[in-house]
C-alpha positions in Angstrom: 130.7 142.3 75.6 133.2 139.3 76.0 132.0 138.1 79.0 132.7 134.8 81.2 130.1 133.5 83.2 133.0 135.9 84.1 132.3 134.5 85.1 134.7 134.3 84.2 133.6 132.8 87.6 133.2 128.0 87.2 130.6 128.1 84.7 127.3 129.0 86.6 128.8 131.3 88.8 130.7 132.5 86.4 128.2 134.4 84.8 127.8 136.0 88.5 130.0 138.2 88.0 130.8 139.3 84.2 133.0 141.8 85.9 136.5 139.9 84.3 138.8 137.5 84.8 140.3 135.0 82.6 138.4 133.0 80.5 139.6 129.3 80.7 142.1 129.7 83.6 139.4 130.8 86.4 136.3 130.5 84.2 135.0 133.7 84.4 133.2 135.9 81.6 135.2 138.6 79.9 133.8 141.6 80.6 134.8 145.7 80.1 135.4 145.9 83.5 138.8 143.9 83.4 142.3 145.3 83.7 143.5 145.9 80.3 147.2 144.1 79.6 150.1 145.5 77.7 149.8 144.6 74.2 152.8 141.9 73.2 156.4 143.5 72.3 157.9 140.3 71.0 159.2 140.5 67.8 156.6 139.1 64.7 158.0 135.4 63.5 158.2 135.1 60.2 155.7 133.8 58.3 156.7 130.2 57.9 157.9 129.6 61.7 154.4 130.9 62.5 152.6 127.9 60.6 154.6 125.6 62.7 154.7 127.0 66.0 152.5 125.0 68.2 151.4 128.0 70.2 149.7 129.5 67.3 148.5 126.5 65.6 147.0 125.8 69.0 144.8 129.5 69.0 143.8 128.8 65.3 142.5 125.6 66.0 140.3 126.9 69.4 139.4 130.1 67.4 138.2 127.4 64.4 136.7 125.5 66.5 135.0 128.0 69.2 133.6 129.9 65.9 131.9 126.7 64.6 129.5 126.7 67.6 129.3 123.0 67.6 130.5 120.3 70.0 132.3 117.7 67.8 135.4 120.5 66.6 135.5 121.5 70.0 135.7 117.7 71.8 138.2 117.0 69.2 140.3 120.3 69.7 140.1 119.2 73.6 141.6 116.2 73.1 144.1 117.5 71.0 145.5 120.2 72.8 144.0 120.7 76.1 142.3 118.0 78.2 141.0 120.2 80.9 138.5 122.1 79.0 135.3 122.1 79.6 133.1 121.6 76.6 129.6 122.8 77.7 131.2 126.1 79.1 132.7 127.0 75.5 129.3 126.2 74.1 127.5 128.6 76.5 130.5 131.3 75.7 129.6 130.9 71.9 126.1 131.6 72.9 126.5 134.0 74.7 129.3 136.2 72.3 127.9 134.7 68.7 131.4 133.8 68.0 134.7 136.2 67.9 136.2 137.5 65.0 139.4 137.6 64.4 141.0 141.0 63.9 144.5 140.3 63.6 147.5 138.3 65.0 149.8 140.0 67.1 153.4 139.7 67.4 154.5 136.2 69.6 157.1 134.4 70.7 158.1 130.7 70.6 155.4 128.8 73.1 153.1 131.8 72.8 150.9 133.5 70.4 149.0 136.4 70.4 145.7 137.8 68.7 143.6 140.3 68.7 139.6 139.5 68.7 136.4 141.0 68.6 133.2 139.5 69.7 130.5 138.7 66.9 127.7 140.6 68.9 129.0 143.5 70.2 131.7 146.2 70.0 134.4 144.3 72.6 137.7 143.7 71.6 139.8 141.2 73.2 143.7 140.2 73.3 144.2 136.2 73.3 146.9 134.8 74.4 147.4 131.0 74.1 150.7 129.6 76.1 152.1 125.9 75.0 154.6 124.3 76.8 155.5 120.8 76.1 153.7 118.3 78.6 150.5 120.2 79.4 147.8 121.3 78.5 147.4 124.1 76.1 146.5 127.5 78.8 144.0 129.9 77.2 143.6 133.5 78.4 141.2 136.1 76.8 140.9 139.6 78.4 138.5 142.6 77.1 141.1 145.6 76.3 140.5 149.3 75.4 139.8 149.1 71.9 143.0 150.3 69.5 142.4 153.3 67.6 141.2 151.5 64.4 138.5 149.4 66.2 137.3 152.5 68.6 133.3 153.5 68.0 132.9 157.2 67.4 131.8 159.2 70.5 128.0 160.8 70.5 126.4 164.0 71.7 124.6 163.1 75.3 121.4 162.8 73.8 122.7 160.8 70.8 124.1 158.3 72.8 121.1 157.5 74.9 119.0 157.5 71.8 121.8 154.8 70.5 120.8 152.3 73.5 117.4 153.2 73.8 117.4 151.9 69.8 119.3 149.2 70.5 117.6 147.8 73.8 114.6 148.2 71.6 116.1 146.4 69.2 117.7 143.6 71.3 114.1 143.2 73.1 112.7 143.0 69.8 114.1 139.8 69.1 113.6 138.0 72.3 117.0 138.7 73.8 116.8 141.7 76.4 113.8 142.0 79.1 115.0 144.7 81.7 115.9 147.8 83.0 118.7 150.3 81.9 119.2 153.3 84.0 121.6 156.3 83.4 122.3 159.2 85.7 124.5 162.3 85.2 124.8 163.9 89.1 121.2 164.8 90.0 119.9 164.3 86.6 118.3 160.9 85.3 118.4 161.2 81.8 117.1 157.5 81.3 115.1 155.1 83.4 113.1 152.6 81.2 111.7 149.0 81.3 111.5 146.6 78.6 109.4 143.3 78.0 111.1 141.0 75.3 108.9 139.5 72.8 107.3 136.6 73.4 107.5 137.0 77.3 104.3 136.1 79.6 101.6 139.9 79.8 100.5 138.7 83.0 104.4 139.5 84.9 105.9 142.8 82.8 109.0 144.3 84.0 108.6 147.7 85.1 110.9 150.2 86.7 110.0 148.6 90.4 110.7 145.0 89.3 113.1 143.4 91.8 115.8 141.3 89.8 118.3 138.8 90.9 121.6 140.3 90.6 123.8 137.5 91.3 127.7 138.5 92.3 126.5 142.2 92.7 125.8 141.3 96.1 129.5 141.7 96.7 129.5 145.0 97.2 127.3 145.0 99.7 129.5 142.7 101.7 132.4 144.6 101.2 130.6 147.4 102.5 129.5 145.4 105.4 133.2 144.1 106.4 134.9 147.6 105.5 132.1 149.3 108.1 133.1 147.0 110.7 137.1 147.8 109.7 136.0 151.4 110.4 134.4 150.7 113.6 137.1 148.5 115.1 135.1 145.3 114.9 137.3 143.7 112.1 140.8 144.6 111.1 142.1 144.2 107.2 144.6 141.9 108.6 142.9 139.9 110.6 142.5 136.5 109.5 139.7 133.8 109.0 141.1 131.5 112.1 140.4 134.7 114.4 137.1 135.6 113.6 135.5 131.6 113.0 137.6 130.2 116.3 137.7 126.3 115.3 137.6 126.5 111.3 138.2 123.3 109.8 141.3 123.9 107.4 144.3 125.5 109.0 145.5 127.1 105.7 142.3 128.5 105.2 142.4 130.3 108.8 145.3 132.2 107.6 143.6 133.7 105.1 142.9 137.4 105.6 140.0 139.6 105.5 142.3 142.2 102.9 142.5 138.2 100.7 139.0 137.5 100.9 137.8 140.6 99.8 140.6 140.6 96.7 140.2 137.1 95.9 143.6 136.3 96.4 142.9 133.7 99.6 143.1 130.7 97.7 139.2 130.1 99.1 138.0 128.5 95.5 134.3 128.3 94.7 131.2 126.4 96.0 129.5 126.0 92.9 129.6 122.2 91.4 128.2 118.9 92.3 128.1 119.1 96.5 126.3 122.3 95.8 123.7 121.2 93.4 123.1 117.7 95.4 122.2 120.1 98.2 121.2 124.3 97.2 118.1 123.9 99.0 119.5 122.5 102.1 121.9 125.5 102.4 120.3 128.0 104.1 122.6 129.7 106.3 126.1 130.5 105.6 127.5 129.0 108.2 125.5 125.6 106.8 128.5 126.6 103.7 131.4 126.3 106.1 130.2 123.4 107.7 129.8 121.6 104.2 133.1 123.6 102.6 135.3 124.4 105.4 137.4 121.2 105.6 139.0 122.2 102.2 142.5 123.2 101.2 143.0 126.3 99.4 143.4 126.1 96.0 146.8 128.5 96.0 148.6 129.8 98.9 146.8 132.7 100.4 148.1 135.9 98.6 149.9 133.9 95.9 147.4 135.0 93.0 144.2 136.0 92.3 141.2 133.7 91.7 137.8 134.5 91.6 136.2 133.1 94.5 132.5 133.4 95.6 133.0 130.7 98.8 135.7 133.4 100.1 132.6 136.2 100.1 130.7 133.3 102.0 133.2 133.6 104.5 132.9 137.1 104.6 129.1 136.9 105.3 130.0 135.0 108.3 132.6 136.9 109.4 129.9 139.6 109.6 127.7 137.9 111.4 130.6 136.7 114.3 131.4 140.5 114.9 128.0 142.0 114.2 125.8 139.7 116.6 123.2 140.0 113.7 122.5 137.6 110.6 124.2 139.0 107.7 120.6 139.9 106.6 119.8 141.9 109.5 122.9 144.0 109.1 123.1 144.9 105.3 119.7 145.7 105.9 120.3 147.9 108.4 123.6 149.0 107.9 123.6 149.5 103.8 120.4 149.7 102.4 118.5 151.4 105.4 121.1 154.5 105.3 120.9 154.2 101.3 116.9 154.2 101.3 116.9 151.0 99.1 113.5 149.5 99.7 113.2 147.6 97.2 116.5 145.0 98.0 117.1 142.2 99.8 117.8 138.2 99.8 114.6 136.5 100.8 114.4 133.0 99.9 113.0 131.9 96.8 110.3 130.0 98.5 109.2 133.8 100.0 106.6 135.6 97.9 108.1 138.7 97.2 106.2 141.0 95.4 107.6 142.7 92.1 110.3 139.9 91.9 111.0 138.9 88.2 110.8 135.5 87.0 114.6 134.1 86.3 114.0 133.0 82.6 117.6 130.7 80.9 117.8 129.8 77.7 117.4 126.0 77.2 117.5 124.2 73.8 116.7 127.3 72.1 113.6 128.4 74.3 113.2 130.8 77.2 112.1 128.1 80.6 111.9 129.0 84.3 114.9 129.2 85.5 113.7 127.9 89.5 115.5 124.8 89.4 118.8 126.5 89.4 118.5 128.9 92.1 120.0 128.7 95.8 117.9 128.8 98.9 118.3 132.5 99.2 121.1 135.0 98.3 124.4 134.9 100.1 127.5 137.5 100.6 128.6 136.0 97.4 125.3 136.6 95.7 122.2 135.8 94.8 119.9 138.9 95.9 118.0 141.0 94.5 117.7 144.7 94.1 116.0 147.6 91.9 117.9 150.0 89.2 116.8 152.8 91.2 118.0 151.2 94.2 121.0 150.8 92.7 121.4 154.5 91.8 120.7 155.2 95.3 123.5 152.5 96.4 125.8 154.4 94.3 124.7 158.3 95.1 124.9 157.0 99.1 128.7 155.5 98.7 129.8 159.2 96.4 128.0 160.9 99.6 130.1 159.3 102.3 126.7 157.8 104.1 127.5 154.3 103.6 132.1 154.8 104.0 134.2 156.9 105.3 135.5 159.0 101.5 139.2 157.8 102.3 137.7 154.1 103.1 136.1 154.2 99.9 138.4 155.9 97.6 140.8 152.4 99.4 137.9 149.9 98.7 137.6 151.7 94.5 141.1 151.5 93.6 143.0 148.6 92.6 144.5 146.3 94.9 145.1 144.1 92.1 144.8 144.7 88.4 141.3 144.3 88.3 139.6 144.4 91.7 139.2 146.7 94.8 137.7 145.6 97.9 134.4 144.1 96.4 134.2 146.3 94.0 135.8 146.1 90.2 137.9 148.8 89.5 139.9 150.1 86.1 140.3 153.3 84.1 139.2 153.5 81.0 139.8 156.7 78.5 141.6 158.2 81.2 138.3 158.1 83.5 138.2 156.1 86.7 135.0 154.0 87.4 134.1 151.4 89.8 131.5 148.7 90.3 130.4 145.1 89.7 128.2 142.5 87.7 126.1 139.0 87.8 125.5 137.0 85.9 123.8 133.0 86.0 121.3 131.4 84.6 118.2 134.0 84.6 119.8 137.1 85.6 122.5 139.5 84.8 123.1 143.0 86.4 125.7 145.8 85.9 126.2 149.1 88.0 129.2 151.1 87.2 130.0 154.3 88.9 132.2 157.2 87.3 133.0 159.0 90.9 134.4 162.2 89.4 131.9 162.4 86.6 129.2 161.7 88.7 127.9 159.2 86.2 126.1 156.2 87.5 124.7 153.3 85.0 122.5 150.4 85.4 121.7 147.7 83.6 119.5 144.8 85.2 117.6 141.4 83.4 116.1 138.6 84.0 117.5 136.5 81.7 120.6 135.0 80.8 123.8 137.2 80.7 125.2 139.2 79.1 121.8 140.9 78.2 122.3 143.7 80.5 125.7 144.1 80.4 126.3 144.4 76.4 124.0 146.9 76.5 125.7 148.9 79.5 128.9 148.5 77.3 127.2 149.7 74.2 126.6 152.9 75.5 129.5 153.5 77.8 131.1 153.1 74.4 129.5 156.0 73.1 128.8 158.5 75.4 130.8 161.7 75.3 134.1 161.8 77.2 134.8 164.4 79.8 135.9 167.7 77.3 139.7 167.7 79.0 140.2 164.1 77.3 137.7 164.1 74.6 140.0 163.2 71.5 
């Protein structure tokens, strides 16, 4: 899967959420959850006004030098056409997609050219639009699409399909790039629940089907849960806004913002990831030790302007919790969503807590597998950061479809877009015709995916402890393949 460490999320952060986003404009990873965009209707140039068009001479050179995997082309395409991109972020993309292939150009228009991609590694198809105006920088947007009928993989029998990921999970463990769990569910029916150990990893830690992983931005959905049970109690209101709930907050723009924003992304909050945070991850240990380092800020839009992906707006939110719950934001999702759910096996301890089954968070680094300790926060936040079991996940999923964790009007609000690619918390898209929900993480060490077909009853999981998109290619690859419903099976 095309995915931005989707991040496209700022680069580490990113990977939290490989749910989708834009690529180079928010920096986060591409993923199969995103909201797929018309294809262009502009009328093809011809042939020789397409050689000269800055626009597309500008995606040929990024595609020429993206695909060469190396930091020289890159540095010299960034000084060329667009000053603002950050190097080390398209090296970790190339990583992290092997490269994309270019399917074909589609038709453009003068300042913008269109293609059609397809990642090296994996069956996602992307359409790339690059926009040149003169003045500034070259703007780069990727987004994972519904692939056209001549790129589309052929559907599989129900067994088929499983045996498909089982072979490739095998495959991808094989060579030292999956260790994990992948789950699939079909209503009260489990048709796969299985651990793998990549080669090469340490025989005194194996992964099993209990192993607690870090599932980075996943963690949203637990927040939204929290906030949209306090909407349904009468503690919070959709409208309220940040000012009313954290009396005193430091930027008066920000206290505008509203709970509906922050739980869309479209408050203009920004991200906490970056220098301040590294100079001080350990010394953050509360959320409201975030606001008191973050909250003088001015938003980075006007609230409600536009979406950007925001994981200090879900920060927010976890403190927002805590003003009308009287309880840590710990306390309450404990109690609140994974007590009713009977998930035993998740939570947001810090890292310097021994908590038995966690995994190991292993990142890539000059070419080998090394602890990946350093990089973590304190302790899981509302934005992200905890960790949680596949089969606690499928009981997350199975306790929201059951009404024990929302009101089914509340969650059927919370599931459906509010924007084209996000609920409340929760991504949200059809696909095929089929409606599906959920959310992904992604950083260095970890990467999760749980994705919830409501009317099919199908829930699937995919969880590592290594570097995205591990788990979610492989959620992809079989979502891919798995037998449509018979009313739209084609």
């Amino acid at each position: 899967m095309i995915a931005a460490s989707a991040s496209t999320e700022p680069s580490r952060a990113a990977a939290m959420s490989r749910a989708f986003a834009l690529l180079l404009a928010c920096c986060l990873p591409l993923t199969s959850l995103a909201q797929s965009p018309p294809a262009p209707t502009a009328t093809a140039a011809p042939a020789s006004e397409s050689a000269v068009d800055p626009a597309r001479q500008a995606l040929d050179a990024w595609l020429a030098a993206f695909n060469s995997g190396e930091r020289a082309p890159l540095e010299a395409y960034r000084e060329r056409w667009k000053p603002d991109m950050d190097v080390d972020r398209m090296l970790e993309f190339h990583a992290e997609t092997g490269g994309l292939r270019l399917v074909r150009h589609e038709p453009s228009e003068p300042g913008k050219a269109y293609a059609l991609l397809q990642e090296m590694e994996s069956d996602t198809v992307a359409r790339m639009q690059m926009t040149v105006t003169p003045g500034e920088p070259a703007r780069l947007e990727i987004r994972t699409i519904d692939p056209p009928e001549d790129l589309r993989v052929a559907r599989m029998t129900a067994s088929a399909a499983i045996d498909a990921l089982v072979a490739k999970a095998d495959a991808q463990a094989a060579k030292d790039a999956f260790s994990g769990v992948l789950l699939v569910a079909d209503g009260d029916d489990v048709l796969l629940q299985r651990a793998w150990n990549r080669a090469g990893a340490p025989a005194d830690a194996p992964i099993t089907l209990d192993t607690k992983f870090r599932i980075g931005s996943m963690n949203k959905m637990f927040t939204a849960v929290a906030t949209l049970q306090l909407v349904q109690a009468g503690k919070l209101s959709l409208d309220g806004t940040v000012g009313e709930y954290l009396p005193g907050y430091p930027n008066a723009e920000i206290a505008k913002v509203t709970i509906r924003q922050l739980l869309t992304h479209s408050g203009g909050t920004g991200d906490f990831f970056g220098p301040e945070f590294d100079a001080q991850r350990l010394s953050l240990k509360t959320h409201d030790d975030y606001v008191r380092l973050f909250g003088a800020r001015a938003p980075t839009h006007p609230p409600g302007a536009e979406q950007r992906y925001s994981n200090y707006g879900f920060l927010l939110l976890g403190a927002i919790i805590e003003r009308a719950s009287g309880q840590s934001y710990y306390d309450y999702v404990d109690a609140h969503v994974f007590a009713p759910a009977g998930m035993q096996g998740s939570g947001s301890l810090p890292e310097d807590v021994a908590v038995p089954g966690r995994a190991t968070a292993y990142m890539r680094k000059d070419g080998a597998w090394t602890d990946a300790a350093d990089t973590l926060p304190y302790r899981g936040t509302a934005a992200g950061g905890g960790y949680s079991t596949a089969g606690d996940l499928l009981k997350f999923a199975r306790a929201l479809l059951a009404g024990t964790l929302l009101s089914p009007e509340l969650l059927a609000e919370a599931t459906r877009n509010q924007t084209p690619w996000y609920g409340y918390g929760f991504m949200s898209r059809e696909q095929d015709g089929v409606r599906m929900f959920g959310h992904g993480g992604g950083a260095p060490g970890m990467n999760g995916d749980l994705r919830v077909y409501p009317a099919q009853g199908l829930v699937v999981v995919g969880l590592a402890n290594v570097d995205p998109p591990a788990a979610n290619r492989l959620v992809d690859y079989y979502l891919l393949r798995r037998p449509l419903p018979a009313t739209l099976a084609r």
